[in-house]
One Martini backbone bead per residue (centre of mass of N, CA, C, O) as a GRO file, in nm:
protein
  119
    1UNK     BB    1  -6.641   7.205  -7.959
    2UNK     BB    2  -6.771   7.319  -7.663
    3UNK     BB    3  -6.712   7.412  -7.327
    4UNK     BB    4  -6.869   7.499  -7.015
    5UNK     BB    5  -6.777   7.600  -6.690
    6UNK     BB    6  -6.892   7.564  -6.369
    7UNK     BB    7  -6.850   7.584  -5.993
    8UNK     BB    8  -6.643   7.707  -5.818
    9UNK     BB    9  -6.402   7.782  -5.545
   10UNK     BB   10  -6.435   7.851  -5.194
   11UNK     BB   11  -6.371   7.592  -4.975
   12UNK     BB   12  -6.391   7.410  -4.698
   13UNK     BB   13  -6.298   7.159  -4.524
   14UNK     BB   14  -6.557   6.934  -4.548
   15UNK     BB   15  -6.700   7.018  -4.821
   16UNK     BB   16  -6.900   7.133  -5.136
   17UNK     BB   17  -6.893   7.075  -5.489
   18UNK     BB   18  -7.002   7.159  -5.792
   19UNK     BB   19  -6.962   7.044  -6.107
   20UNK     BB   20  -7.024   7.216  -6.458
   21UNK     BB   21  -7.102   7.102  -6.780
   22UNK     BB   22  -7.148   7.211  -7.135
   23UNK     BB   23  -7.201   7.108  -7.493
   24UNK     BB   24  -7.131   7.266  -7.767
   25UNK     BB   25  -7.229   7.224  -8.108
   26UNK     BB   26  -7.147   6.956  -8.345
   27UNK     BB   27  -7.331   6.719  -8.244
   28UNK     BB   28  -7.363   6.382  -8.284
   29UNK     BB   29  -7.184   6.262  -8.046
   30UNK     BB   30  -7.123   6.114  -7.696
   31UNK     BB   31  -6.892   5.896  -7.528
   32UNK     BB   32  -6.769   6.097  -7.327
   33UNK     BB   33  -6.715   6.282  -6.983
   34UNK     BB   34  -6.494   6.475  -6.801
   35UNK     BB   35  -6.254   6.491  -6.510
   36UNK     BB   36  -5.960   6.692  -6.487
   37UNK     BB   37  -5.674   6.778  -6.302
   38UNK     BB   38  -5.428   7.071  -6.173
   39UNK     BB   39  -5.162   7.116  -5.954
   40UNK     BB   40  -4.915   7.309  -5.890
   41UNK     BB   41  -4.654   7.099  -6.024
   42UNK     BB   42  -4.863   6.923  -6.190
   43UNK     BB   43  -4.994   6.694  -6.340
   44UNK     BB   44  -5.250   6.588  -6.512
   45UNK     BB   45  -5.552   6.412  -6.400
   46UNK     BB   46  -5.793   6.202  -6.312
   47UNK     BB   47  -6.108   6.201  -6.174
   48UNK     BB   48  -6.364   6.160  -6.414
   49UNK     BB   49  -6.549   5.880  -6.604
   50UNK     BB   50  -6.822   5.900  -6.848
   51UNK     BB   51  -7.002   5.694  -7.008
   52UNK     BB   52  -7.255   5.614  -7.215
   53UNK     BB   53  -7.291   5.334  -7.092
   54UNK     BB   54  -7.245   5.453  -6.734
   55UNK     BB   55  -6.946   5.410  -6.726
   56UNK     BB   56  -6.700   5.455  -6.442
   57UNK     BB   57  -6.399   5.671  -6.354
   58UNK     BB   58  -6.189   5.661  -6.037
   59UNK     BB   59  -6.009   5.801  -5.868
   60UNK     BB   60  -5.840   5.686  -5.557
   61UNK     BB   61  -5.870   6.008  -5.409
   62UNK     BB   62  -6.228   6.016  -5.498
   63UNK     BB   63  -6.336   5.774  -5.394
   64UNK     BB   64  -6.625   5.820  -5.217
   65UNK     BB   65  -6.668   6.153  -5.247
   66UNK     BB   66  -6.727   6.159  -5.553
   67UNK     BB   67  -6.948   6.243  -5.826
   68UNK     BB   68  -7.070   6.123  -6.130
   69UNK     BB   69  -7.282   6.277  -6.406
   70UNK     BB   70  -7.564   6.267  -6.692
   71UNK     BB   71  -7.695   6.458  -6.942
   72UNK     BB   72  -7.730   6.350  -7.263
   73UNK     BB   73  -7.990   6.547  -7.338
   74UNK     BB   74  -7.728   6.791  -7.262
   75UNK     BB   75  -7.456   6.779  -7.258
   76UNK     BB   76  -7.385   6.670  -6.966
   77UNK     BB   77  -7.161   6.728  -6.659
   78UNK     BB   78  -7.128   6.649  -6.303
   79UNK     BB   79  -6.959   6.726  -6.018
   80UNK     BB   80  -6.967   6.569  -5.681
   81UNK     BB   81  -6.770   6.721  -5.407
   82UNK     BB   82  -6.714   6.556  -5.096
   83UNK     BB   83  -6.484   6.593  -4.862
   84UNK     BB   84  -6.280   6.814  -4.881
   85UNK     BB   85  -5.943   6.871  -4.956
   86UNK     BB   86  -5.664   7.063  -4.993
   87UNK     BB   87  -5.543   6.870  -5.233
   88UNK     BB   88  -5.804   6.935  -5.408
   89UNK     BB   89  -5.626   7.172  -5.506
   90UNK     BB   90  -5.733   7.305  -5.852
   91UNK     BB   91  -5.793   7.254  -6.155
   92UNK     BB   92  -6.072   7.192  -6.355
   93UNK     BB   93  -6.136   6.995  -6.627
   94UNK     BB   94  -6.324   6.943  -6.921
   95UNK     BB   95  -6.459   6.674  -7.102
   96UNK     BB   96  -6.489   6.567  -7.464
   97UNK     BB   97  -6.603   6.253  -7.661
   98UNK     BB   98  -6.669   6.195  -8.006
   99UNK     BB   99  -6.876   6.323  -8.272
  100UNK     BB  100  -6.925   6.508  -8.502
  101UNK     BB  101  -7.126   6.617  -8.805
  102UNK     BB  102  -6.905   6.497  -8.957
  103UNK     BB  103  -6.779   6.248  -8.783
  104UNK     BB  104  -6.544   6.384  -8.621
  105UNK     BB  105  -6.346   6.341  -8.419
  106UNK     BB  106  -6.319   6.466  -8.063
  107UNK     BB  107  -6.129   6.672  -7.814
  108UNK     BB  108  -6.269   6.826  -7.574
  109UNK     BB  109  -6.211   7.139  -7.351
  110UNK     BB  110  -6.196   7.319  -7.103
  111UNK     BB  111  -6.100   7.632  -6.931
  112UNK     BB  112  -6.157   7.591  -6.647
  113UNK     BB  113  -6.150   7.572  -6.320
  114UNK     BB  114  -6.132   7.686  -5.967
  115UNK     BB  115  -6.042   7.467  -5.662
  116UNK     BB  116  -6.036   7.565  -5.318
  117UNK     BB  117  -5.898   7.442  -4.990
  118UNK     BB  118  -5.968   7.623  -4.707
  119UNK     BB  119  -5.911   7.808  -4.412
   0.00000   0.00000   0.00000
């Protein structure tokens, strides 16, 4: 199973990006996907996750600027980033959880995209 990401970029501080992910490859089912970033010198953290069943969980430092979306019928997953600040520059990695066409359970990666905050 592959992801492919795209939409990152340089916005400044207060401003607004969207990151989109697409999954391809041999899926049976997507039970969750969402996105995790790392910024310079610190581990990777959860941003946001939404799973098949409409459940949403937000790390503490994105709730209510941020916003997860999903189009099931496209495995597809969007993060909305909303009043971004200079912290939230990082890489952002999309994840996705499932079953492939063999029945076998994956946890698939993107390449990852880079979004930088700065004036």
């Amino acid at each position: 199973v592959q992801l492919v990401e795209s939409g990152g970029g340089l916005v400044q501080p207060g401003g607004s990006l969207t990151l989109s992910c697409a999954a391809s490859g041999s899926i049976f089912t997507i039970n969750g996907m969402g996105w995790y970033r790392q910024a310079p010198g610190k581990q990777r953290e959860l941003v946001a996750f939404r799973n098949s069943g409409g459940g949403t969980d937000y790390a503490d430092s994105v709730r209510g600027r941020f916003t997860i979306s999903r189009l099931n019928r496209e495995n597809s997953v969007y993060l909305q980033m909303n009043s971004l600040r200079p912290e939230d520059t990082a890489v952002y990695y999309c994840d996705a959880k499932g079953y492939d066409a063999n029945r076998k359970a994956f946890d698939s990666w993107g390449q990852g995209t880079q979004v930088t905050v700065s004036s």
